[in-house]
C-alpha positions as CSV (number, residue, x, y, z in Angstrom):
1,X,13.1,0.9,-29.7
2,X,11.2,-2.1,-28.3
3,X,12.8,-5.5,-28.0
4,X,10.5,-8.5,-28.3
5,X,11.7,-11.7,-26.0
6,X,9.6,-14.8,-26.9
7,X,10.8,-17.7,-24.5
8,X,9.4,-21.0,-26.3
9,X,7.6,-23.5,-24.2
10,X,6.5,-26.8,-26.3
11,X,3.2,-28.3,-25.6
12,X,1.9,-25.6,-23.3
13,X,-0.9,-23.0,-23.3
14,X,0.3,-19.5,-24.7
15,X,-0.4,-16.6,-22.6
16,X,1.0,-12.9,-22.7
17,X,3.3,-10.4,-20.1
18,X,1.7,-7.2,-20.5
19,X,4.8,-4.7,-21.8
20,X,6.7,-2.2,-19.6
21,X,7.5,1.2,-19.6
22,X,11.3,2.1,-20.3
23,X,11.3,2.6,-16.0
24,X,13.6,5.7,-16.9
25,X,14.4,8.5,-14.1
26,X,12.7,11.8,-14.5
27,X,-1.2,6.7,-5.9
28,X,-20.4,-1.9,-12.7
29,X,-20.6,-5.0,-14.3
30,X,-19.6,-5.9,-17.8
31,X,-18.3,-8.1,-20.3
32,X,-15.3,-8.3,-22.3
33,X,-14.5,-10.5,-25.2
34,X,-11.6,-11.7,-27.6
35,X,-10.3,-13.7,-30.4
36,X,-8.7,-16.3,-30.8
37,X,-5.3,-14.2,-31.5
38,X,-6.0,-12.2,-28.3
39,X,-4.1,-13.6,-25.0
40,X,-6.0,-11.8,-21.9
41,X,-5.0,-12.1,-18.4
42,X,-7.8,-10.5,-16.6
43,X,-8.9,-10.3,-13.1
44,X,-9.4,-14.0,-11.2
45,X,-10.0,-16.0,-8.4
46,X,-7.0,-17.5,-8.5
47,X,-8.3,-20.6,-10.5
48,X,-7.1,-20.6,-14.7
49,X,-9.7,-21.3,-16.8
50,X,-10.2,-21.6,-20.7
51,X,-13.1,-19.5,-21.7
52,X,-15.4,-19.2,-24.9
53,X,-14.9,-16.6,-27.1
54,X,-18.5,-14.8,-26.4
55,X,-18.5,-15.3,-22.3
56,X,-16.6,-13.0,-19.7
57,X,-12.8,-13.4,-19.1
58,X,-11.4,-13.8,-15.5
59,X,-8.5,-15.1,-16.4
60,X,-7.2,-15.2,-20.1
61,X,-5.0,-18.4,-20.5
62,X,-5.9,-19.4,-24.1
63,X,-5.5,-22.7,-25.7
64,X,-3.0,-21.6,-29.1
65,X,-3.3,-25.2,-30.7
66,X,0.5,-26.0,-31.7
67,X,2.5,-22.5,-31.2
68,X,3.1,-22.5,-27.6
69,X,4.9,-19.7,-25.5
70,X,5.3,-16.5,-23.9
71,X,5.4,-12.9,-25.6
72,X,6.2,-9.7,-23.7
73,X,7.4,-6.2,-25.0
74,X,10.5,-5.0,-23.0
75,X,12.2,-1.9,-23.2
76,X,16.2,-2.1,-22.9
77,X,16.0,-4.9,-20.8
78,X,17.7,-7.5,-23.2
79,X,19.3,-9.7,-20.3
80,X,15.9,-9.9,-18.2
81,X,14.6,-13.7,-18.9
82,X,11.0,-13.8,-18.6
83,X,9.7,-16.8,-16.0
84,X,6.9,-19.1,-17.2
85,X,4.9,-17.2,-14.7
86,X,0.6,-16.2,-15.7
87,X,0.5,-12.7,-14.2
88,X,-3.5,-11.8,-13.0
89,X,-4.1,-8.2,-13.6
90,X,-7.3,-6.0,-13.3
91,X,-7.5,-5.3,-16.6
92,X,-5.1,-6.2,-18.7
93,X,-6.2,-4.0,-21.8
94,X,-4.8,-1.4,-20.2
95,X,-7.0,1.6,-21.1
96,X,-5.3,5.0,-21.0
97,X,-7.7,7.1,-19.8
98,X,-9.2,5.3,-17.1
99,X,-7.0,4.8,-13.9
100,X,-8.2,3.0,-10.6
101,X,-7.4,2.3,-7.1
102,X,-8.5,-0.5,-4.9
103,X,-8.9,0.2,-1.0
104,X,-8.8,-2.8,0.5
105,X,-11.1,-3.6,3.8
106,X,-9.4,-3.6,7.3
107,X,-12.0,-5.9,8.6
108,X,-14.3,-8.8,7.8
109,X,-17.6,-6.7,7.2
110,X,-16.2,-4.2,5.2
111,X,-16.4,-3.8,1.4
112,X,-13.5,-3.4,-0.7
113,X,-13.5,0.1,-2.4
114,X,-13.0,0.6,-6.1
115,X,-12.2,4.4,-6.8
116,X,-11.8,5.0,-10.6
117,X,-10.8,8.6,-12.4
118,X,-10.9,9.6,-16.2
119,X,-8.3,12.0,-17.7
120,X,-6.4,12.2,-21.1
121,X,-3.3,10.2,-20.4
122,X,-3.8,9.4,-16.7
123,X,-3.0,6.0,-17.2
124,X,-0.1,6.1,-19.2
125,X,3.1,4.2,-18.8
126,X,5.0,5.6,-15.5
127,X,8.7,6.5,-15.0
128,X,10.5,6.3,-11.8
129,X,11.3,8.9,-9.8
130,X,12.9,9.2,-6.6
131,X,9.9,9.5,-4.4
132,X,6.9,9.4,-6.9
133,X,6.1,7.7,-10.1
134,X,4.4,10.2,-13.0
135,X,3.6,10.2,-16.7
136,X,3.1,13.3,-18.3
137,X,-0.6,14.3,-16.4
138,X,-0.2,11.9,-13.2
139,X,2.2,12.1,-10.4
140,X,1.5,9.2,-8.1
141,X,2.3,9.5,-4.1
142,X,0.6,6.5,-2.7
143,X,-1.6,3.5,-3.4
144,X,-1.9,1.9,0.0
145,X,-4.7,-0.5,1.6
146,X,-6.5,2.5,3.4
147,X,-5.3,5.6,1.3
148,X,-4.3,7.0,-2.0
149,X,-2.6,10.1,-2.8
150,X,-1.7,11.8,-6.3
151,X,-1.5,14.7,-8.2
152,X,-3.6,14.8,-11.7
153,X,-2.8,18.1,-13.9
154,X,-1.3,19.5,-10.7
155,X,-4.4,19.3,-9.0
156,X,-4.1,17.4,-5.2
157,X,-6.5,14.4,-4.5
158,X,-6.2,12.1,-1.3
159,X,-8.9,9.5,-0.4
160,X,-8.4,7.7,3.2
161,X,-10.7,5.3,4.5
162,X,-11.7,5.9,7.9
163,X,-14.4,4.1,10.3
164,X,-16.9,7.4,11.9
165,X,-19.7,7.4,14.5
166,X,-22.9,8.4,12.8
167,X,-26.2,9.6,15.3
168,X,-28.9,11.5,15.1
169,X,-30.7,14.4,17.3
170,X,-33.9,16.0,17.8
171,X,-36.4,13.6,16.2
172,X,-33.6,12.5,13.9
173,X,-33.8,16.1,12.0
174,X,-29.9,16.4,12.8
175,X,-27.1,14.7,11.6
176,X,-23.6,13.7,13.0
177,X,-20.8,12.3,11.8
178,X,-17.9,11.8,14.7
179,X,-19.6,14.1,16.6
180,X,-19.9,16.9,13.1
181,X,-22.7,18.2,12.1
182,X,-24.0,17.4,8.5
183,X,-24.0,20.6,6.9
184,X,-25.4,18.9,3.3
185,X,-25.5,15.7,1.2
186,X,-26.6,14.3,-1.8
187,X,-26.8,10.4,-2.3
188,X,-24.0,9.3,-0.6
189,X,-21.6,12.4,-0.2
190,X,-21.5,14.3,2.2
191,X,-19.9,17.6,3.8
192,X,-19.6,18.8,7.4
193,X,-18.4,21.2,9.7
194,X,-14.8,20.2,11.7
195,X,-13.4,21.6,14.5
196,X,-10.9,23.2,12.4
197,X,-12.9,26.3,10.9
198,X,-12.9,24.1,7.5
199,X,-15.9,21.5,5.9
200,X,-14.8,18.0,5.6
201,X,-16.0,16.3,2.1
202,X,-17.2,12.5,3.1
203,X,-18.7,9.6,1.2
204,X,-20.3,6.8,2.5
205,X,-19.9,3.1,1.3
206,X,-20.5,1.2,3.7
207,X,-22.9,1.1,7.2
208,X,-23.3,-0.5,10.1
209,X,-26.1,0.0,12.7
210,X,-26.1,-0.6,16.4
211,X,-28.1,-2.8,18.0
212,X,-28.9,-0.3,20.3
213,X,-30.2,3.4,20.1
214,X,-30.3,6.6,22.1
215,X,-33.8,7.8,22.6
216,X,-35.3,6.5,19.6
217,X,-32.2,8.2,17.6
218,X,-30.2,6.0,14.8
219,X,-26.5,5.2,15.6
220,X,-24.4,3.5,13.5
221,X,-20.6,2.9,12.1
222,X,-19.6,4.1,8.8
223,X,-17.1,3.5,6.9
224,X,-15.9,6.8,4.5
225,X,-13.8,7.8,2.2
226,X,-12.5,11.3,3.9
227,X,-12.1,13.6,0.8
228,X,-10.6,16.4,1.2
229,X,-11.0,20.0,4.1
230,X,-12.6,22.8,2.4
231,X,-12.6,26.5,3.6
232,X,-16.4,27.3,2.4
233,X,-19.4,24.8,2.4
234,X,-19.6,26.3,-1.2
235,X,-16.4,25.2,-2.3
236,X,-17.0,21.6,-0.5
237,X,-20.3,20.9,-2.5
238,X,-18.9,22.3,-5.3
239,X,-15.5,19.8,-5.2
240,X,-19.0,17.2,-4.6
241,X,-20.6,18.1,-7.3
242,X,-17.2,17.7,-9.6
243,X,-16.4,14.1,-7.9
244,X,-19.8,12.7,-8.5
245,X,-19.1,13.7,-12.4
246,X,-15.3,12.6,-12.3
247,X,-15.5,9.7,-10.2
248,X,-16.6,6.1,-10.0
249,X,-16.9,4.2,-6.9
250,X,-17.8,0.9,-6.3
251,X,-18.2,-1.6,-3.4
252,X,-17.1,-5.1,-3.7
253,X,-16.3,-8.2,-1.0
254,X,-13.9,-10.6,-1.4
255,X,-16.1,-13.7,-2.3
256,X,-17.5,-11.7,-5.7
257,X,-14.1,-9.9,-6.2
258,X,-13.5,-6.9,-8.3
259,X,-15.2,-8.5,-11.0
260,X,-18.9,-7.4,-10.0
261,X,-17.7,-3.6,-10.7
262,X,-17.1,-1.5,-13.8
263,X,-13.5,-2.7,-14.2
264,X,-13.0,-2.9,-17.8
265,X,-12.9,1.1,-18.3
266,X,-10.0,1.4,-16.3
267,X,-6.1,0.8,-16.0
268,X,-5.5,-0.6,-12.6
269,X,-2.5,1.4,-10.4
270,X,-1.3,-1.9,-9.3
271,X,-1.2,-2.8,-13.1
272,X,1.2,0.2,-13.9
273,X,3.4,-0.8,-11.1
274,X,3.7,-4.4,-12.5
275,X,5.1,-2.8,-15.6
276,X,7.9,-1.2,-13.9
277,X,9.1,-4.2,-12.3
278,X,8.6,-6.6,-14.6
279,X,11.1,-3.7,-16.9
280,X,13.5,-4.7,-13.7
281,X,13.3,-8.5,-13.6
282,X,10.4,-8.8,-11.2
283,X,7.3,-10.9,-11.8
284,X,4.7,-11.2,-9.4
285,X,1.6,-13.2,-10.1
286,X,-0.8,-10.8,-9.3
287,X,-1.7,-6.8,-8.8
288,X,-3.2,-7.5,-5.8
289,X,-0.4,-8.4,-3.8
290,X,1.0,-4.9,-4.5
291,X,1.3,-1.0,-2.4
292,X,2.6,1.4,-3.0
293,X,4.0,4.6,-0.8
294,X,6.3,7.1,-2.0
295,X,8.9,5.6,-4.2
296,X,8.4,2.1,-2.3
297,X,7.1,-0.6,-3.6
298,X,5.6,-3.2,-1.0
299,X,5.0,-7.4,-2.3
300,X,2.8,-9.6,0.1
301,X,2.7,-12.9,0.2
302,X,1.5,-15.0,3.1
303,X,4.0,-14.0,5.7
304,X,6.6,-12.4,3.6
305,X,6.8,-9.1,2.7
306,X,9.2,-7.3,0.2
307,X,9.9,-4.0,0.3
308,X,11.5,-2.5,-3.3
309,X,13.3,0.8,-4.5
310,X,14.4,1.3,-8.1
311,X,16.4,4.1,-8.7
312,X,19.4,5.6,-11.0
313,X,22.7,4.0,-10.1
314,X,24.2,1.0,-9.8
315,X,25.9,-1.6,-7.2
316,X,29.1,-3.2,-7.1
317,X,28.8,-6.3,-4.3
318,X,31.1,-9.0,-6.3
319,X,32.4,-10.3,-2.8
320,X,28.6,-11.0,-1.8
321,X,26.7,-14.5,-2.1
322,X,25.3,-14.3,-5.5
323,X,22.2,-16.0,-7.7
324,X,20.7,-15.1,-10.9
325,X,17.0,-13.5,-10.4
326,X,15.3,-14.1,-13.9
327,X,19.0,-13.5,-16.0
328,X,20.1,-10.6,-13.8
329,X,22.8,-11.5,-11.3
330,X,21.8,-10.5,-7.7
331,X,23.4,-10.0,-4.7
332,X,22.7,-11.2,-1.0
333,X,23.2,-8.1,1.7
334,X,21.8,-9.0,5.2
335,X,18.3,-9.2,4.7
336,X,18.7,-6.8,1.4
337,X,18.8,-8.3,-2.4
338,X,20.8,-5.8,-4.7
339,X,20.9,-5.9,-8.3
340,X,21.3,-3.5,-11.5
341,X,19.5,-3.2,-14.7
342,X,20.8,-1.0,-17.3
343,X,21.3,2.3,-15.4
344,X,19.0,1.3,-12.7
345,X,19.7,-0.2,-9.4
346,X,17.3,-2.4,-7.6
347,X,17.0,-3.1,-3.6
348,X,14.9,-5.4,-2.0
349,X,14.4,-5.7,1.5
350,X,13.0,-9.0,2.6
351,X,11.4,-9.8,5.5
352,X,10.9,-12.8,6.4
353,X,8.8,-14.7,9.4
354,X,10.1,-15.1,12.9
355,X,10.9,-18.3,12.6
356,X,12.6,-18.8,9.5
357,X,16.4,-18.3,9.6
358,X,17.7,-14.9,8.3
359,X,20.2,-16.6,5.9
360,X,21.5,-16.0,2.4
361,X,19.8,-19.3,1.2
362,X,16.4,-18.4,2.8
363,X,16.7,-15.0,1.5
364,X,17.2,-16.2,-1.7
365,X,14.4,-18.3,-1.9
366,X,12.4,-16.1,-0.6
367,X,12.9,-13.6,-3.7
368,X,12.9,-16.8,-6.2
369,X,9.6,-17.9,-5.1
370,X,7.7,-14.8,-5.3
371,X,9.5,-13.1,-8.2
372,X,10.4,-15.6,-10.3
């Protein structure tokens, strides 16, 4: 049963924490609108802004007139107090059956990548398990900055972005990529031979040429999404043929932000996550300071990283230095933060810059800070 926790707040703007799942054991342009009952909060630049009712929402803080205060849906988490905190996410409708990823660019040239994939339920609530989090079609193994890994219906799919050599021989009638030979593409996909007797499935988002060529021959960098080692060039173009039916990918930098692709059809990973630990007294302002790698969640921010597991259990630590993390009591163990929720126990490995003392205090506010 669902417990609703409204925390008043008199005089300020209204704006709602997108519910969590239960966290129980077991990787093109458009618009959206909304009433004036509807609280969004949508993807941003950082900056809150009230919007009209008929234009595009970034960021969906919404005047309420007199009833101010925050709403969120929480499952058995009666003692959690929610902090007057806007969280930013993708999308925070929340579609079902849309699910993306976001590749993030190692380098100032390169685009972001925006990878989304339809399936009946793919975007449903997850649970936690020990080294993966799942619903009922998806089991999630990693949604990282250069590489996402899951399983959808049992099938396998891994996307890792990788920089390649692209030239070209005899008049430009041959192909390479990192020194392969282009066996066949269609718009941007592509499949080529390896030096492992298999056909590597590639897709191009981004290029950049050399100022220099060979001979009259192009040379460039590209950047590509490495898809997958096939044994047959049939079975390669025909995985091709199924991604460019199943999949939507999308380029985007970081001045225009995700908000220049096709967004609104899909449940952001990173939103999913957010759900789970905001179920375990976590709030972090944003999905975009999230990865995550096989049961590990990792927080960013500026120079501090945070590095979570939630799992069955619980801890007993009475005798350590103690503070209250949004109304669960947490614990201080070296440079660990250890707390319980229900039948779940929460660790939290903070680490800090080099030249900020590793101290209780500085621990603590550390955690306070970001997820509070």
């Amino acid at each position: 049963m669902k417990k609703i926790l409204t925390l008043a707040l008199a005089g300020t703007l209204m704006f709602s924490i997108v519910g969590c799942s239960d966290g129980s054991s077991k990787k093109d342009s458009g618009s959206k609108k909304h009433s004036k009952k509807d609280s969004v909060e949508d993807i941003s630049d950082g900056d809150d802004k009230e919007q009209d009712d008929d234009k595009d929402i970034l960021a969906g803080i919404e005047d309420d007139d007199d009833n101010g205060g925050i709403t969120s849906i929480i499952e058995d988490s009666s003692d959690i107090i929610i902090p007057s905190k806007t969280q930013i996410h993708l999308n925070s409708s929340m579609p079902q059956d849309g699910l993306a990823f976001i590749i993030k660019h190692d380098y100032n040239y390169t685009n972001n990548v925006f990878i989304g994939i339809k399936g009946a339920g793919i975007a449903s609530d997850l649970t936690v398990g020990t080294t993966i989090y799942c619903n009922d079609s998806l089991m999630l193994s990693a949604a990282e900055d250069d590489s996402v890994s899951f399983h959808l219906n049992s099938v396998y799919y891994n996307f890792e972005v990788e920089s390649l050599n692209y030239a070209t021989q005899d008049g430009k009638t041959v192909e390479l990529i990192d020194n392969q030979f282009v066996e066949y593409k269609d718009d941007n996909y592509y499949v080529t031979t390896t030096n492992i007797d298999k056909f590597q499935l590639l897709y191009k988002f981004d290029e950049n040429p050399w100022d220099d060529t060979d001979a009259g021959e192009a040379v460039a960098n590209w950047d590509v999404l490495k898809m997958g080692y096939y044994d047959s060039i049939d079975e390669a173009i025909a995985k091709l043929n199924e991604y460019k039916e199943t999949l939507y990918i999308a380029t985007f930098t970081d001045d225009e932000t995700a908000s220049v692709v096709n967004y609104q059809d899909y449940t952001c990973v990173n939103d999913l996550i957010m759900k789970i630990m905001n179920d375990n007294a976590l709030f972090v302002d944003s999905y975009d300071m999230i990865t995550y790698d096989g049961g590990e969640i990792t927080v960013t921010k500026d120079d501090y990283k945070f590095e979570i597991e939630i799992d069955d259990g619980s801890y007993s630590l009475s005798d350590n230095t103690s503070f209250m993390l949004n109304g669960i009591e947490a614990f201080v163990d070296g440079n660990y933060v250890k707390y319980t929720v229900g039948d779940r126990k929460v660790k939290i490995y903070v680490s800090m810059p080099y030249d900020v003392e590793k101290v209780d205090s500085n621990v603590i506010k550390a955690v306070l800070d970001v997820f509070s």
